[in-house]
N, C-alpha and C positions, 0 to 999 in steps of 0.2 A: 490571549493569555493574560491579558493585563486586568481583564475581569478576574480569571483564577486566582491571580494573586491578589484582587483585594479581598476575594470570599476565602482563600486561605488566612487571610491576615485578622477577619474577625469571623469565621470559623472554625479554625483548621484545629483548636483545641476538643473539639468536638467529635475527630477522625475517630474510627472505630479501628483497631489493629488485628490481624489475621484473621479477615472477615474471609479469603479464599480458604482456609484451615475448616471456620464453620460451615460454610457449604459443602466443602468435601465429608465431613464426617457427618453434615445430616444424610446425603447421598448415599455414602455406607452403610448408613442404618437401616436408609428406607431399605435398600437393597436386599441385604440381610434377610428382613423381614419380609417382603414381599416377592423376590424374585429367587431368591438364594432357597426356597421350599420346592421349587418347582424345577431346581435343574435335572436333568434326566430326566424328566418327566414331559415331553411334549405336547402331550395330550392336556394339560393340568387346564383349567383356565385361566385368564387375565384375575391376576392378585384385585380386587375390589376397592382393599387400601390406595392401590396404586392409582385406580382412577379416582379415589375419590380427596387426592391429592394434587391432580393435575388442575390447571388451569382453563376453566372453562366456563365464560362469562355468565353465559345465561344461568349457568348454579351458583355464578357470585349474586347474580340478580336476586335469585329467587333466597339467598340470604346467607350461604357456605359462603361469605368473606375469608375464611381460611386457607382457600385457595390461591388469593391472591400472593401470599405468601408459601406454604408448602408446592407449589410449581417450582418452586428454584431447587427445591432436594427432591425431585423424579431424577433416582440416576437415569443413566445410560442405562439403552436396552440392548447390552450386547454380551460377548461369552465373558462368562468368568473369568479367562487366561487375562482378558485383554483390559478388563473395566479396571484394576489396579493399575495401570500401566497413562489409561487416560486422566485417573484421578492424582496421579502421580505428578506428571504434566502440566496440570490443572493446577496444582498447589503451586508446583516449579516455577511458573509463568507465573501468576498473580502473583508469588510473594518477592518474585524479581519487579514488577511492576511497582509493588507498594512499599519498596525499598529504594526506587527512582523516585516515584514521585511523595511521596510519603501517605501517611495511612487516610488523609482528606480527600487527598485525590484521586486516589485512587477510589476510595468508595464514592464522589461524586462519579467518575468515571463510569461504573457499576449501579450509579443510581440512576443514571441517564438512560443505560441501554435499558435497567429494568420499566422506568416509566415509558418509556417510549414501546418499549414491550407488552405490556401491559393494555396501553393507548389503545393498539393498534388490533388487539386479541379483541375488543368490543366490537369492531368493525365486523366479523363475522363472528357471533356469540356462542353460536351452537360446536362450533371446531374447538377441540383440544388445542392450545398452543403450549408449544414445544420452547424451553429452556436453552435450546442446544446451539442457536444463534446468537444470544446472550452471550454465553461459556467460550461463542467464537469471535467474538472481541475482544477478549482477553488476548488467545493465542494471535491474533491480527495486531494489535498494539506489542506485544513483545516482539513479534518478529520485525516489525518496522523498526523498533529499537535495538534487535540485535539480530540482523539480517545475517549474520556470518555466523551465529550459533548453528553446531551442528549436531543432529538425529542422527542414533543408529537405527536404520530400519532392520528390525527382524534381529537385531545385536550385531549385526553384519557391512550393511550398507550406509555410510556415512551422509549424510544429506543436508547441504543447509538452511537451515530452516527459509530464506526468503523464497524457497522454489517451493515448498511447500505452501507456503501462505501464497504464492502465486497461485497456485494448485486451485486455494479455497479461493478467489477473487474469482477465477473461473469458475466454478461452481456456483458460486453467490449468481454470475451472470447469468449461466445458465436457466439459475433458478427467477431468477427476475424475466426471463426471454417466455420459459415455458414449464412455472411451476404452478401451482394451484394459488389463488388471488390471497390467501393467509401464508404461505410460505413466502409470498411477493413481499407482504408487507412486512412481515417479522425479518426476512431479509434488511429489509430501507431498516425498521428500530434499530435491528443489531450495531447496521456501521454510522448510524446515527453520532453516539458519542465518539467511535471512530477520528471520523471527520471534524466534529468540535474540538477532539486534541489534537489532533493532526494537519487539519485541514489547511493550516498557515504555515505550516512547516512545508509538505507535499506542494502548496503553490510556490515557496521559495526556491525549494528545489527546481520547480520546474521552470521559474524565471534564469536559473542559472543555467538549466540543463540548454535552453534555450539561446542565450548568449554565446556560453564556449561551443554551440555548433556552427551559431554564427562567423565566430570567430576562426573558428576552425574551415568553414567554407571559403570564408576570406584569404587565410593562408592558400587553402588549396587555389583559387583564384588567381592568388597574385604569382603562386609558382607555375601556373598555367600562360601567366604571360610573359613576352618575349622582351627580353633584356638588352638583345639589338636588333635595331629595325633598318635597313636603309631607306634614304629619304628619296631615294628614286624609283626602285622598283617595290619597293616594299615589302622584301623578301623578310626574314627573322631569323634567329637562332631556331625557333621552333620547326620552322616550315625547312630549315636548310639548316642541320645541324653541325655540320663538315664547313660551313662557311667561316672565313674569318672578314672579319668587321672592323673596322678601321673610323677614326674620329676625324674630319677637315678641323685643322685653326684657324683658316682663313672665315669659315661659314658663323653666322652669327646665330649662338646660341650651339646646344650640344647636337651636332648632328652627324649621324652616320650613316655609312653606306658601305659595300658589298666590295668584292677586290674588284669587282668589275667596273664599279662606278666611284671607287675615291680618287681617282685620278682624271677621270670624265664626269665632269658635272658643273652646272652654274652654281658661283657660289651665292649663298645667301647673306645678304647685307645687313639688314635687319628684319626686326619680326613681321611679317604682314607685306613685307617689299618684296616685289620680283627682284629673282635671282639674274646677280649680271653674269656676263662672261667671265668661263675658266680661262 
């Protein structure tokens, strides 16, 4: 973080501000225009615009550079009820982001995942890469920030958002175990910046999570051991709970024994010395 703060301290005048605003409305547009002709219509085919917006290296090569940019406005490809609802979301979470960390970092944030995005789409040239792992580091960083914000699913079911981003950790996993080798890797870009902001935070936490179980085994430990012990039979409160325990003054040092043996026993003289006669 102490990098962040010297690239905020001589760039940060430089931040671009509701840069999640212009993604959503190029997103709408493309929509509009290319998807929004074709609802009811199943049969229609694939909008032309639409791929010829997508990112797809081998057509940066051969010199459509504009793709490298119009990839980030392919909306969703999903029903109409729902794609207001995600771009809603979408705005909601980034401008809560760029209101935390201010409008620097959060577009370095967004610059990271896109380069590394980008990187990683060369790696196989001929596959379309998809924006949609990008857009999920967004919602991955808010919900680490605000683990207790809660979704109504359906306007109904209250849910809070860290079970859902659970949800996608599992999916990412998924998709890394047994997704296609361009999904693998647009997986690793996306939580790429992730982990650059987080990653020292997530290991602090787990230093500590680590301590207070320690600490807390320890207690369990020390209330698992017996608080009197006799020094002849070796009986305990633990093993003989009904017992009562009784301290010798005569014995040197704190020693105790069972009703059976405080009154029968050699006492102890000092440490290391056999016990003389009671």
């Amino acid at each position: 973080m102490r990098l962040l703060d010297r690239l905020e301290r001589k760039l940060g005048r430089y931040g671009v501000p509701n840069v999640t605003l212009a993604f959503v409305v190029a997103q709408v547009v493309l929509y509009l225009v290319t998807i929004g002709p074709t609802i009811g219509r199943p049969d229609a085919p694939p909008p032309a615009l639409l791929e010829r917006a997508s990112l797809i290296p081998a057509k940066v090569l051969e010199g459509e550079v504009w793709r490298l940019v119009t990839f980030l406005a392919v909306p969703p490809l999903t029903h109409p009820i729902f794609a207001p609802f995600f771009w809603y979301l979408f705005w909601l979470m980034g401008t809560a982001l760029e209101r935390h960390w201010g409008a620097f970092r959060y577009n370095l944030y967004l610059l990271v995942g896109y380069v590394a995005t980008v990187a990683v789409s060369f790696l196989i040239p001929d596959a379309p890469s998809s924006n949609a792992f990008l857009q999920g580091s967004v919602f991955l960083a808010f919900a680490f920030l605000n683990p207790d914000f809660e979704l109504s699913i359906f306007f109904v079911l209250p849910v809070k958002i860290k079970w859902l981003a659970l949800l996608t950790w599992l999916g990412y996993a998924w998709v890394v175990l047994f997704g296609d080798w361009l999904s693998k890797l647009l997986v690793v870009a996306s939580v790429l910046n992730f982990l650059l902001f987080f990653g020292a935070e997530i290991a602090k936490r787990t230093r500590y999570a680590r301590r207070r179980m320690a600490r807390q085994a320890e207690g369990l430990a020390r209330r698992d051991q017996a608080f009197h012990r006799c020094t002849v039979c070796g009986i305990t409160d633990k093993t003989h709970p009904d017992m009562d325990f009784r301290y010798c003054t005569e014995c040197k040092g704190s020693r105790g024994y069972c009703t059976a043996h405080i009154k029968d026993h050699a006492h102890v003289t000092a440490a290391g010395d056999p016990p003389s006669a009671a």
